[in-house]
Each structure stands twice: as C-alpha cells, then as structure tokens.
DSSP file (Angstrom, degrees, kcal/mol; ACC not computed):
  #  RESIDUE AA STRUCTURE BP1 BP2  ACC     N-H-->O    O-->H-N    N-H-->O    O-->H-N    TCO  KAPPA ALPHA  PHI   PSI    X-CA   Y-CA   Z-CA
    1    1 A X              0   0    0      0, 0.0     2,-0.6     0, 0.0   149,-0.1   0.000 360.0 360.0 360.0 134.2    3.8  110.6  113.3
    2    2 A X        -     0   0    0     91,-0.1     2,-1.0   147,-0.0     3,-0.1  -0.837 360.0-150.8 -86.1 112.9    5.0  107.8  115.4
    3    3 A X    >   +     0   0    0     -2,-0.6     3,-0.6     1,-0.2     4,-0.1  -0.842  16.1 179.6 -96.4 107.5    3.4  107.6  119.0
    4    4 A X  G >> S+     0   0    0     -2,-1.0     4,-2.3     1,-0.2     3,-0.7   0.536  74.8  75.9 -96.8  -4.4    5.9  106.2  120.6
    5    5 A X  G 34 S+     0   0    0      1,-0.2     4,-0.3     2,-0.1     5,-0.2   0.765  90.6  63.1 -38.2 -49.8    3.1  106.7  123.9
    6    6 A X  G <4 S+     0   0    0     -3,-0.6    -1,-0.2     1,-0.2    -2,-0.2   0.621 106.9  37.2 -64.2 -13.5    1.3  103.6  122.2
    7    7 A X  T X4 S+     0   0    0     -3,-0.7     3,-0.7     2,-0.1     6,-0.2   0.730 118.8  46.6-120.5 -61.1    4.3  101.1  122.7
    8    8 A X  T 3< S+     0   0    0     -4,-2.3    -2,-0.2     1,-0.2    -3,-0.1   0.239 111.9  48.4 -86.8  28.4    5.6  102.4  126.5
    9    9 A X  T 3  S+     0   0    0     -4,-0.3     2,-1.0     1,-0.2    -1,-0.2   0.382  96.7  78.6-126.9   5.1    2.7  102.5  128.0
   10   10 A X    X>  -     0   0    0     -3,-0.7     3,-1.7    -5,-0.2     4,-1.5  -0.775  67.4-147.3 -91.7  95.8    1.4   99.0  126.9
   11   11 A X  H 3> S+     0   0    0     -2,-1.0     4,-2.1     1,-0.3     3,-0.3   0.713  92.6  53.9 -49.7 -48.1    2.8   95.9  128.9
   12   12 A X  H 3> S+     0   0    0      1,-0.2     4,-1.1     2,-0.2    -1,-0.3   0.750 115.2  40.1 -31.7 -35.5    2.9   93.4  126.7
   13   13 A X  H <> S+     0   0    0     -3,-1.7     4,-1.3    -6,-0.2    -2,-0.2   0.713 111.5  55.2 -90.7 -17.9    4.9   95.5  124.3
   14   14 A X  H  X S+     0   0    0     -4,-1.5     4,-3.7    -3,-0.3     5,-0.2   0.903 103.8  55.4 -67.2 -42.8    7.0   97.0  126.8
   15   15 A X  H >X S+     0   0    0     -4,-2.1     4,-1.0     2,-0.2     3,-0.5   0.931 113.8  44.3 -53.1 -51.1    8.0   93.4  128.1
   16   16 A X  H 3X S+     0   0    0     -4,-1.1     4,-2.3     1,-0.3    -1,-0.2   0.821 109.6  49.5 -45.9 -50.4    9.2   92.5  124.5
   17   17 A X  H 3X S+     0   0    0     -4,-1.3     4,-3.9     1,-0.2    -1,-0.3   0.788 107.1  58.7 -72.4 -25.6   10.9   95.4  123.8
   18   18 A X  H <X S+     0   0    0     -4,-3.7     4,-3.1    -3,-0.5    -2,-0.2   0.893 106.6  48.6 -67.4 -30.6   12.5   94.7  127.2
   19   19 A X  H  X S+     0   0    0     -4,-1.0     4,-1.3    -5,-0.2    -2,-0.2   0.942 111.1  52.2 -52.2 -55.7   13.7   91.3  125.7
   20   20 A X  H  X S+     0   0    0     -4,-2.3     4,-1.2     1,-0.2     5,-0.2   0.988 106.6  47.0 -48.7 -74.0   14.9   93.2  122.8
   21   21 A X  H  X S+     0   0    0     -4,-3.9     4,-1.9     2,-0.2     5,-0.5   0.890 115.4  52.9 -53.1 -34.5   17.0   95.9  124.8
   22   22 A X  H >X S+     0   0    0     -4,-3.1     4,-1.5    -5,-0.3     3,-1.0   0.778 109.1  44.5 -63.7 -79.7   18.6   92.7  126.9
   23   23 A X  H >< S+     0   0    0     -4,-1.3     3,-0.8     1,-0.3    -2,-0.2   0.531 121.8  41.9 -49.6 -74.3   19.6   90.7  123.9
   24   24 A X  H >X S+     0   0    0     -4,-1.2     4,-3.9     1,-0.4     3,-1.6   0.751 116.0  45.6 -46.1 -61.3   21.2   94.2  122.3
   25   25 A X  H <X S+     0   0    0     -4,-1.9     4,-1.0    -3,-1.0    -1,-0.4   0.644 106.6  59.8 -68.0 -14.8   22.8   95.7  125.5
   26   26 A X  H << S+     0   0    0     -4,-1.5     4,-0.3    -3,-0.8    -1,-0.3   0.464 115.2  38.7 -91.0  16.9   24.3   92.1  126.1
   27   27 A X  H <> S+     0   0    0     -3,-1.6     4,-1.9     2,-0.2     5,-0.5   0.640 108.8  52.0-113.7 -78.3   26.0   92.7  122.6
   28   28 A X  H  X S+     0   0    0     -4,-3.9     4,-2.9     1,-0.2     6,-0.3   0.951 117.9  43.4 -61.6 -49.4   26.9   96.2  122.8
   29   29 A X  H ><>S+     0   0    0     -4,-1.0     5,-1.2     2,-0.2     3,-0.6   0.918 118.2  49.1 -55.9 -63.5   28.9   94.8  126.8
   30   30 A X  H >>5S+     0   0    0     -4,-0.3     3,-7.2     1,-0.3     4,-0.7   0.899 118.6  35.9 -82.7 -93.5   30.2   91.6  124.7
   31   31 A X  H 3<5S+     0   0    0     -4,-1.9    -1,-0.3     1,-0.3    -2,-0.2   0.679 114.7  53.6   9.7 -58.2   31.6   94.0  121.8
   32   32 A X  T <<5S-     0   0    0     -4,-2.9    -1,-0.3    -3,-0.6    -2,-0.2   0.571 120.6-111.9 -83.5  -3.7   32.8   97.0  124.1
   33   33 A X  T <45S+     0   0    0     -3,-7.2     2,-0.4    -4,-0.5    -3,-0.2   0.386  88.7  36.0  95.2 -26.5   34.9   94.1  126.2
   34   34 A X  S  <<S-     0   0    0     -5,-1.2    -2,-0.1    -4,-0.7    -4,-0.0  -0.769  91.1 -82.2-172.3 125.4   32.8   94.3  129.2
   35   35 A X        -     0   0    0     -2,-0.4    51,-0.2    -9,-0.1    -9,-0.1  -0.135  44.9 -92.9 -75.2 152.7   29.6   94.8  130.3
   36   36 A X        -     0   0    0    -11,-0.3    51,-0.2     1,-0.1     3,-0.1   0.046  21.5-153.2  -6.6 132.0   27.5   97.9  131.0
   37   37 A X  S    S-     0   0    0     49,-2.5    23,-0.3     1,-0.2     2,-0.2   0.920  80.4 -23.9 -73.9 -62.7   27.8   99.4  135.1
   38   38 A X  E     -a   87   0A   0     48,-1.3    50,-1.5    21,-0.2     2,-0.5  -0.647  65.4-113.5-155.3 160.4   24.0  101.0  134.5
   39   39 A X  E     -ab  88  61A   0     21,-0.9    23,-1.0    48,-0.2     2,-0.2  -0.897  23.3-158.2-132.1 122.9   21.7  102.0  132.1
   40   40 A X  E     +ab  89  62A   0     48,-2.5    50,-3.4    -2,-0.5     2,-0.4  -0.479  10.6 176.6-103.1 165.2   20.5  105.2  131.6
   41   41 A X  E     -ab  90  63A   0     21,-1.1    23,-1.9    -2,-0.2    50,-0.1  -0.989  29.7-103.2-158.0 153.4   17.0  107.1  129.7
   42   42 A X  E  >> - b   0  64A   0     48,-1.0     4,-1.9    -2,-0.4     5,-1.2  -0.429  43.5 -86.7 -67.5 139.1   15.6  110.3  129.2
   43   43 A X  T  45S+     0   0    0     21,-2.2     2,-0.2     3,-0.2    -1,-0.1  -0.423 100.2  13.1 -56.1 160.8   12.7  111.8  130.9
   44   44 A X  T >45S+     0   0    0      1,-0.1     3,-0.8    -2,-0.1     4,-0.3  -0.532 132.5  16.8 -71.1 -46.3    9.7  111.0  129.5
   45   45 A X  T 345S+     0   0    0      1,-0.3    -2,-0.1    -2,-0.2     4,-0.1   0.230 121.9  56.6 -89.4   7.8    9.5  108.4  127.2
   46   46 A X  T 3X5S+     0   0    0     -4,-1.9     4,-1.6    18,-0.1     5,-0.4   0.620  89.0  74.1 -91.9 -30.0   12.8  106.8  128.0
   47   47 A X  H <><S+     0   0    0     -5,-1.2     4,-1.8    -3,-0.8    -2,-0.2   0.808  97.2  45.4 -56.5 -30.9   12.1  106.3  131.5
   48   48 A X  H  > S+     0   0    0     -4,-0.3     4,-0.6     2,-0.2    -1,-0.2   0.810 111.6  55.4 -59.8 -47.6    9.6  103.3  130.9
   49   49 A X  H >> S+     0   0    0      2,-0.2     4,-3.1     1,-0.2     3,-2.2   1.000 113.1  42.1 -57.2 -69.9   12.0  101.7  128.4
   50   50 A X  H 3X S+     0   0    0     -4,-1.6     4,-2.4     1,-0.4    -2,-0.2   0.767 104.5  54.6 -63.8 -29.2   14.5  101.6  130.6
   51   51 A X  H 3< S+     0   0    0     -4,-1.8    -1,-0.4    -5,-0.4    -2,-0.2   0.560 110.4  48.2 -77.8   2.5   13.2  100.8  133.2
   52   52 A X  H XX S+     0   0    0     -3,-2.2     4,-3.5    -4,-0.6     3,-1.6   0.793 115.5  53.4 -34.2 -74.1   11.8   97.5  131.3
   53   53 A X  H >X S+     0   0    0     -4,-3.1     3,-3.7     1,-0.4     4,-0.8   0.847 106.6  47.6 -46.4 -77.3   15.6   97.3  130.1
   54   54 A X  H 3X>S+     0   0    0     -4,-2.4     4,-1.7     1,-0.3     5,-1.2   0.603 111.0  49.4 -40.2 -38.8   17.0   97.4  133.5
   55   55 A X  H <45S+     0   0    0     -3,-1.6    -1,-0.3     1,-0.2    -2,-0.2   0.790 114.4  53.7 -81.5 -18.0   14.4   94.5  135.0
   56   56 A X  H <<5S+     0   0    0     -3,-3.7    -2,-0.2    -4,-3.5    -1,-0.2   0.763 120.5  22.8 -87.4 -23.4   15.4   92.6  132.0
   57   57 A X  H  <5S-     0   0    0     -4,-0.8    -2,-0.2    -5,-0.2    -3,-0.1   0.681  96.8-123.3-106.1 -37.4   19.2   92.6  132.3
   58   58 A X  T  <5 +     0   0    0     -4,-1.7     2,-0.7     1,-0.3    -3,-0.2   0.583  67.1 136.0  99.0  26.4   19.6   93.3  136.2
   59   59 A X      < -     0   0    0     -5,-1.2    -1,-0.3    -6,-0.2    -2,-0.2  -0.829  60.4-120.3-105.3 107.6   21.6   96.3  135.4
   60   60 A X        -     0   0    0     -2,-0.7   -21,-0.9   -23,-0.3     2,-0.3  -0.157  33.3-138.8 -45.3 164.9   20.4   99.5  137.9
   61   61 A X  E     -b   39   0A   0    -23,-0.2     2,-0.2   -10,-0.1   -21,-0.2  -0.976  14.6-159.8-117.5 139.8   19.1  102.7  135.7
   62   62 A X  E     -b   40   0A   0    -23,-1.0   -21,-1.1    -2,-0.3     2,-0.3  -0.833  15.1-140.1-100.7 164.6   19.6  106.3  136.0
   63   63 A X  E     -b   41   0A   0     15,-0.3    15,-1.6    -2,-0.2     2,-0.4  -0.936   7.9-143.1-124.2 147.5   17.2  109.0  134.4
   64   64 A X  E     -bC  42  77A   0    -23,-1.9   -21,-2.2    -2,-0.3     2,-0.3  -0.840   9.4-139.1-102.2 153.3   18.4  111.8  132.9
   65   65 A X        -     0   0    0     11,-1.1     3,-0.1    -2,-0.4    11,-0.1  -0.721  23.1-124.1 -97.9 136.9   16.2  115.1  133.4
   66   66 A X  S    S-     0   0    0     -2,-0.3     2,-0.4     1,-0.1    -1,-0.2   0.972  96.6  -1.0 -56.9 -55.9   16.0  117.4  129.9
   67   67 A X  S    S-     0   0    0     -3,-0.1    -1,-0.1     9,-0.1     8,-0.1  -0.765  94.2 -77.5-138.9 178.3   17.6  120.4  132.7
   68   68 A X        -     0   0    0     -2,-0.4     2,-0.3    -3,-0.1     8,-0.2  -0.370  42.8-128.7 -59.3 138.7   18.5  120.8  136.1
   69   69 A X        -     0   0    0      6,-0.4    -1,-0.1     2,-0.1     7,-0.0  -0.738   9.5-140.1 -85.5 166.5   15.5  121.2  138.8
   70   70 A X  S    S+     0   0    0     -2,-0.3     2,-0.3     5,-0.0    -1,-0.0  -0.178  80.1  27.3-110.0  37.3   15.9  124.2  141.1
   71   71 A X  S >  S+     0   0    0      4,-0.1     3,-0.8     0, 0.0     2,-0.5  -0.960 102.0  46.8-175.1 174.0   14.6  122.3  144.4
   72   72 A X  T 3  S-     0   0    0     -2,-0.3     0, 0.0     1,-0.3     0, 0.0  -0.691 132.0 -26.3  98.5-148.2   14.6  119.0  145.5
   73   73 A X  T 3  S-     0   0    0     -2,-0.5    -1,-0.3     2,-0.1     3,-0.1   0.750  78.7-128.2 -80.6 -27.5   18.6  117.6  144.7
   74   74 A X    <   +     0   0    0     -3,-0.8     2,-0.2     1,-0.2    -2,-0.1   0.945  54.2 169.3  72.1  25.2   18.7  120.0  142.2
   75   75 A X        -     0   0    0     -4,-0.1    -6,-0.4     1,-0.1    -1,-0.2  -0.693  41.4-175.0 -97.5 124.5   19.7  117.0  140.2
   76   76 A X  S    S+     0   0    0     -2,-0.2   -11,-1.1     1,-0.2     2,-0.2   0.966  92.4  39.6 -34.6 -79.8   20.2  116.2  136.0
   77   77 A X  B    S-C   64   0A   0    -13,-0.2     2,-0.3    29,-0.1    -1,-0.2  -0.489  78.5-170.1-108.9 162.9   20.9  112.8  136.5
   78   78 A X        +     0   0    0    -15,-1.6   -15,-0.3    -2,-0.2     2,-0.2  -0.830  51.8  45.5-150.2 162.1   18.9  111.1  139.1
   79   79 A X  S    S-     0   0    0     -2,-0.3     2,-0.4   -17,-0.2   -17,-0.1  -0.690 101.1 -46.7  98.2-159.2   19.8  107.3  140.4
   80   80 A X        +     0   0    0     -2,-0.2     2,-0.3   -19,-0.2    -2,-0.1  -0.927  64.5 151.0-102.2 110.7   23.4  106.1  141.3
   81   81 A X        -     0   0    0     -2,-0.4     2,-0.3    -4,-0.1    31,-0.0  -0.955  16.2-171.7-144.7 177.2   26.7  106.7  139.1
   82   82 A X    >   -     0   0    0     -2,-0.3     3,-1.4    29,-0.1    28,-0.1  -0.988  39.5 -74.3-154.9 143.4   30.0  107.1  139.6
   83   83 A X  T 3  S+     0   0    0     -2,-0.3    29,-0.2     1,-0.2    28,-0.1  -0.031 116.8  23.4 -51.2 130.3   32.8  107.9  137.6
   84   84 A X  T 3  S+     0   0    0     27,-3.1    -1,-0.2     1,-0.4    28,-0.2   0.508  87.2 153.6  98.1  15.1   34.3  105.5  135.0
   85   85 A X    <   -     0   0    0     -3,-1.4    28,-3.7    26,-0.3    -1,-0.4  -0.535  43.7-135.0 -69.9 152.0   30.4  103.6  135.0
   86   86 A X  E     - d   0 113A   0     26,-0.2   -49,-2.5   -51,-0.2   -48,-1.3  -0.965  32.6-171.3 -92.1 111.1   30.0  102.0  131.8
   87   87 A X  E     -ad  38 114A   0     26,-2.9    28,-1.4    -2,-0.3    29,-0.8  -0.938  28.6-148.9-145.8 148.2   26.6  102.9  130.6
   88   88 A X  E     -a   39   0A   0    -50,-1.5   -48,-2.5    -2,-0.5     2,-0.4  -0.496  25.3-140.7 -87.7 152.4   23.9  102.0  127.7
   89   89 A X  E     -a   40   0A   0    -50,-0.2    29,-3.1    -2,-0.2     2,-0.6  -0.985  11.1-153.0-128.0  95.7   21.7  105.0  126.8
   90   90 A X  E     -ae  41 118A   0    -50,-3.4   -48,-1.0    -2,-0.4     2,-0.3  -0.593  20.4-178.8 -99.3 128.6   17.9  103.8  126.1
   91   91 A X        -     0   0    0     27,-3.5    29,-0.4    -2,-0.6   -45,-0.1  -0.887  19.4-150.8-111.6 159.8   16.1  106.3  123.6
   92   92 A X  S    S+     0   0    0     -2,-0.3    28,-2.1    27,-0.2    29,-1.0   0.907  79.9   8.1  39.0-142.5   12.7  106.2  122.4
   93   93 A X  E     -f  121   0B   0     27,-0.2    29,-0.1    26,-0.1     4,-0.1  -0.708  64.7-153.7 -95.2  82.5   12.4  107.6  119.4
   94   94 A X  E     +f  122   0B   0     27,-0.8    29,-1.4    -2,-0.3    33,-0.1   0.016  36.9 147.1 -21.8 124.1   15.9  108.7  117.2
   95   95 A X  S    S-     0   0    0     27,-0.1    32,-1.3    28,-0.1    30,-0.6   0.274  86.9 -23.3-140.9 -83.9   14.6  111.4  115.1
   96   96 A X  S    S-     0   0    0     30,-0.2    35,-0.1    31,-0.2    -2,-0.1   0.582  82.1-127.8 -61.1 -33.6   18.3  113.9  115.0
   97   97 A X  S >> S+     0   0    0     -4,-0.1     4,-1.9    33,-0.1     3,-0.7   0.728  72.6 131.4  79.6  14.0   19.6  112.5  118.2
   98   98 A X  H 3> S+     0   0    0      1,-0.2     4,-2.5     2,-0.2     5,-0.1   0.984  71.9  48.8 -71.8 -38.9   20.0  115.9  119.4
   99   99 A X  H 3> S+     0   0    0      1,-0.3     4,-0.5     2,-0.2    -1,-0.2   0.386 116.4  41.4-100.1  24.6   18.3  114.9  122.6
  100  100 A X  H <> S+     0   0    0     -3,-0.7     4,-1.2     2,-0.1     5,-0.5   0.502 107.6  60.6 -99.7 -29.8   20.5  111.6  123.1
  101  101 A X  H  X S+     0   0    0     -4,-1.9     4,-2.2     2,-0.2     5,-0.3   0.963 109.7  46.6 -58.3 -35.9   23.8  113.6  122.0
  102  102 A X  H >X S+     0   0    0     -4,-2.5     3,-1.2    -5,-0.3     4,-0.9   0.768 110.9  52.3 -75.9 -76.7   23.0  115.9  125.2
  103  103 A X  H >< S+     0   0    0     -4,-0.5     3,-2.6     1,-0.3     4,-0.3   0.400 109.9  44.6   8.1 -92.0   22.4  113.0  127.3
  104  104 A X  H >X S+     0   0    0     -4,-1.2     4,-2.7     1,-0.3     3,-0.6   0.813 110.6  55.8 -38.4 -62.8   25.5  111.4  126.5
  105  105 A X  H <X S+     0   0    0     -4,-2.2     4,-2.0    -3,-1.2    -1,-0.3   0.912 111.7  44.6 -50.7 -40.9   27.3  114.7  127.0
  106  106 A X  H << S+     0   0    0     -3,-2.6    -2,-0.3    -4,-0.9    -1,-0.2   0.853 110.1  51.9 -64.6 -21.2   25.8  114.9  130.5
  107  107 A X  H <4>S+     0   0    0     -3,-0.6     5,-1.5    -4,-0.3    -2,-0.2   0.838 113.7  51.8 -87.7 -37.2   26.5  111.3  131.5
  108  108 A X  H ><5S+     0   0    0     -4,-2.7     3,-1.4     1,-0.3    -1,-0.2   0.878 103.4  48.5 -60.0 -55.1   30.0  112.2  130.4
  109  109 A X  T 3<5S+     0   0    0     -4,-2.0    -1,-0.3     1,-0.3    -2,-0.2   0.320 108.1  56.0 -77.1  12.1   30.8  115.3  132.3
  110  110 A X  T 3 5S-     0   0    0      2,-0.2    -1,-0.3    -5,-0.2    -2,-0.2   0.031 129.6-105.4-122.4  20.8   29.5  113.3  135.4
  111  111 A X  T < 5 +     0   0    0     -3,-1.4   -27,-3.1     1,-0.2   -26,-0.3   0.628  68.0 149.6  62.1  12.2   32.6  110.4  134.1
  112  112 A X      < -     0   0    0     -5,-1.5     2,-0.4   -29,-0.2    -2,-0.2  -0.625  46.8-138.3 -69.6 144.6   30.3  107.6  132.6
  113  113 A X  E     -d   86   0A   0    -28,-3.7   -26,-2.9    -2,-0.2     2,-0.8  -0.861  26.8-146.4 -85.4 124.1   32.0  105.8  129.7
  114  114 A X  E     -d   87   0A   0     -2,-0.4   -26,-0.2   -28,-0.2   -28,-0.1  -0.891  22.2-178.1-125.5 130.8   29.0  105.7  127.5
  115  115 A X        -     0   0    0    -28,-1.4    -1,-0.2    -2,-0.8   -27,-0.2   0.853  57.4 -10.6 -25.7 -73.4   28.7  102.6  125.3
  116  116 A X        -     0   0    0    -29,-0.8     2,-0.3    20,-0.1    22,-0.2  -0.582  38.6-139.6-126.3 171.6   25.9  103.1  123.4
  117  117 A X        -     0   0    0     -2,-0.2    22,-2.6    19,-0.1     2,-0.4  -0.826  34.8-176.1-110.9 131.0   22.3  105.1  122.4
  118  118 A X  B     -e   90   0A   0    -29,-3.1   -27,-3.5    -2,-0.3     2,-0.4  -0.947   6.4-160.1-120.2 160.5   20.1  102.2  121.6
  119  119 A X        -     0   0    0     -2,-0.4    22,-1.5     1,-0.3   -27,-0.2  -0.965  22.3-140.6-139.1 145.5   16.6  103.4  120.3
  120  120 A X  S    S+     0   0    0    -28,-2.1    21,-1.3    -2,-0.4     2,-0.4   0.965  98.1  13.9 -73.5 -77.3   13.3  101.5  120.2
  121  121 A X  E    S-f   93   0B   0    -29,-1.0   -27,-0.8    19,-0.2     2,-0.6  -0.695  71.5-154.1-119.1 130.9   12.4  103.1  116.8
  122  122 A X  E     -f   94   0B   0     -2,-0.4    22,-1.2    20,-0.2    23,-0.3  -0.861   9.1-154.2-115.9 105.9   15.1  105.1  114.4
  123  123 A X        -     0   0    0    -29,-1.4    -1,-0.1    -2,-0.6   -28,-0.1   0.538  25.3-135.4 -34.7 -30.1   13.2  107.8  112.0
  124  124 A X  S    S+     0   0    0    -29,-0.1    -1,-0.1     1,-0.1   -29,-0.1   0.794  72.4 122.5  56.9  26.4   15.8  107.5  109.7
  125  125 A X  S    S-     0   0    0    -30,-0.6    -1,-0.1   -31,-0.1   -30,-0.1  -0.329  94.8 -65.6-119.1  59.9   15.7  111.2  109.5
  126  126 A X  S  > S+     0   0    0     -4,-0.1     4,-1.8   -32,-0.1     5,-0.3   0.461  97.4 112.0  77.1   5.6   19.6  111.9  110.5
  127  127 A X  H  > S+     0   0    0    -32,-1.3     4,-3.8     3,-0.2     5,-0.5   0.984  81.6  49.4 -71.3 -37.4   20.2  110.8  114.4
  128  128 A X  H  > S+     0   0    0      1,-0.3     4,-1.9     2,-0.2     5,-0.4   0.993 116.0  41.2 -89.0 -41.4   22.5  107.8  113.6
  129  129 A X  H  > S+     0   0    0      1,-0.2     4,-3.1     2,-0.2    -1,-0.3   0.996 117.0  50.5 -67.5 -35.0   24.6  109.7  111.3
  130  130 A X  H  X S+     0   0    0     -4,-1.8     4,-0.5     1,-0.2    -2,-0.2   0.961 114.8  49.1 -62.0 -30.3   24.4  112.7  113.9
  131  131 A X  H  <>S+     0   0    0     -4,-3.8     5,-1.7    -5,-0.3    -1,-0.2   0.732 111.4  40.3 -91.8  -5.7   25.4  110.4  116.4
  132  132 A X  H  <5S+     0   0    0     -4,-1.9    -1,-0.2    -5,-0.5     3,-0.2   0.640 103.8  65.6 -86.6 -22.2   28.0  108.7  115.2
  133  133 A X  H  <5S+     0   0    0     -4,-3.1    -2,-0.2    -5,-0.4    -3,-0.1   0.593 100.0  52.1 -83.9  -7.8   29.3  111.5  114.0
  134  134 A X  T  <5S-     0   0    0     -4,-0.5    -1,-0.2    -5,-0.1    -3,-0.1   0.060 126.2 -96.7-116.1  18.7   29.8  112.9  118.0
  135  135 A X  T   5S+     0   0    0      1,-0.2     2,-0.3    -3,-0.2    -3,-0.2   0.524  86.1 137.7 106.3 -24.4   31.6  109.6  118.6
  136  136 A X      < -     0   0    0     -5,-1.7    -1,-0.2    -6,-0.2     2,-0.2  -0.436  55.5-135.7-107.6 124.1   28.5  108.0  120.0
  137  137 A X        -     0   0    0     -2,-0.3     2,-0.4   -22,-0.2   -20,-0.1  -0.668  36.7-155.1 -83.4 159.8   28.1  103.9  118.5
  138  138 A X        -     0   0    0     -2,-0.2     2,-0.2   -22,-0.2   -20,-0.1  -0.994  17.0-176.9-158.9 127.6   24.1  104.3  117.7
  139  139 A X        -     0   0    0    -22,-2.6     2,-0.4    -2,-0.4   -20,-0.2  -0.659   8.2-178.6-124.0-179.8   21.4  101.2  117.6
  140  140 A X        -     0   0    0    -22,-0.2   -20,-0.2    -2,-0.2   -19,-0.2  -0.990  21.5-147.8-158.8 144.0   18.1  100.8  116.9
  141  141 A X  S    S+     0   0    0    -22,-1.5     2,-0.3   -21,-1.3   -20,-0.2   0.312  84.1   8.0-119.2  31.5   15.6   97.8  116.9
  142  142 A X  S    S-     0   0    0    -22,-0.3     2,-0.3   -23,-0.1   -20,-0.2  -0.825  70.5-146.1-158.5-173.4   13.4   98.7  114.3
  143  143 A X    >>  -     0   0    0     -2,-0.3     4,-1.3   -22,-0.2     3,-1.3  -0.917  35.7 -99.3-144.8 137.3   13.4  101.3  112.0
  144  144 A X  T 34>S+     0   0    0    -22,-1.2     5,-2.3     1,-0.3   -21,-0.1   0.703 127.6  51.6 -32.4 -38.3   10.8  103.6  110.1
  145  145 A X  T >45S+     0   0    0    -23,-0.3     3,-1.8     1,-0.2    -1,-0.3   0.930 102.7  53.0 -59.0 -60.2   11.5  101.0  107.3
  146  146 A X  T <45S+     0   0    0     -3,-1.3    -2,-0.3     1,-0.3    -1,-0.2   0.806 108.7  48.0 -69.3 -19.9   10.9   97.9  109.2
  147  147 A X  T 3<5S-     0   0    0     -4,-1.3    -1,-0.3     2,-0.0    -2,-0.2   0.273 111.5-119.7-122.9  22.2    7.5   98.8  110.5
  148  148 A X  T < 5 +     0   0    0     -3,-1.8     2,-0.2     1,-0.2    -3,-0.2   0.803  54.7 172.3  86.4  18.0    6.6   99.8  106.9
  149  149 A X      < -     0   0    0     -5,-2.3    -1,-0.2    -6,-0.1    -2,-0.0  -0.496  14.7-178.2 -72.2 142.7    6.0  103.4  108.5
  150  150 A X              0   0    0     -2,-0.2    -5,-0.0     1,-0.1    -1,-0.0  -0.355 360.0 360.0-136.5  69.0    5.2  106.6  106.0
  151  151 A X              0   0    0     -7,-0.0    -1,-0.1     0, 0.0    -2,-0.0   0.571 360.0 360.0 -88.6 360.0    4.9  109.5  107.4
C-alpha cells in the first residue's frame, strides 16, 4: 500500500514535489501552446499537492469536492473558474483514474479546457491507459517502478 499521507503531509517533501509539479505543468502550458488559467485537485489528498503546485507556479487553484454539499454554496468545485480556463489536474495517487476522469468531467461541464492529470505517484495498475483512453493527456512523476515499490 502506498500512503500517499506520508508525502503530503511532510514539508520538505511537499516543497519538492511542488518543484516537480512547476517544472511539469510549465511543460504540459509550453506543449498545449499556452499556459494553464488554474490548477485544480481533489479533496483530500489533492488538495495539499496543489496547493504546493499553485505557490510554486503562481497559478490560483480550485478543489474539486468527490459530490456536491447540500448547505453552504452547495458547491463541486470550490475557488474561481470560468469558462474556457485552461486547467492542470493535480492527483495523488493514479491507481484507475476513475477519480481524476470524474474530475475532469466536472471541470468540463463547468467549460475548463483541461490540459492535463498529473499524478505524484502512478500505480501502474491501469489509470494512464484509462485516462488516455477518455481523451485526457496523463503524467506522473514517479511511478510504482521508480520508487522500487511491490506491493
């Protein structure tokens, strides 16, 4: 099992990884033509990453919520977007990618162009093909491989 807890909740390794996510999201904007509006991450364990990412690039973040609350805004997506944002998707851990394909599908139906999913760690147990396969370009900065993981 990968505790992906151990990584975002440690500053020193969050700062790195933030390094990491600039270099990669200044790529994926170079690549795409243009850079990123925003960046967005999942409640929980994307919200730390991104918000890392975000101090590292200057680029605001939204979070996305797994579902809707019923008080409050009564909100998904939470932050600032606007239709035709251009936007990076910071994951965690890639394991299917189902819960960055819904992401992406909400950021959509709210008119973000979305770039990317970039992922701290990819399981290598089917997200990049499932997420390529819904259209979605899909990055990683390590892999199960590189850190010599066995689960």
């Amino acid at each position: 099992y990968l505790d992906k807890y151990l990584f975002s909740t440690r500053p020193e390794i969050l700062d790195r990884l933030g390094d990491l996510f600039a270099r990669r999201i200044g790529a994926i904007g170079r690549d795409a033509g243009a850079p990123p509006a925003r960046l967005a991450g999942a409640e929980l364990g994307g919200i730390p990453l991104v918000a890392v990412a975000s101090l590292k690039t200057g680029l605001p973040s939204i979070f996305v919520r797994n579902a809707k609350k019923d008080y409050g805004t009564a909100k998904q997506v939470e932050g600032v977007l606007k239709p035709g944002d251009r936007v990076v998707f910071v994951e965690d851990v890639a394991t299917t990618g189902g819960q960055a394909i819904e992401a992406v599908r909400v950021l959509r139906e709210l008119g973000a162009e979305v770039l990317a999913v970039v992922a701290v760690i990819d399981r290598q147990e089917g997200a990049r093909a499932n997420i390529e396969a819904a259209g979605i370009r899909f990055e990683s900065l390590f892999t199960k491989a590189d850190l010599g993981v066995n689960e």
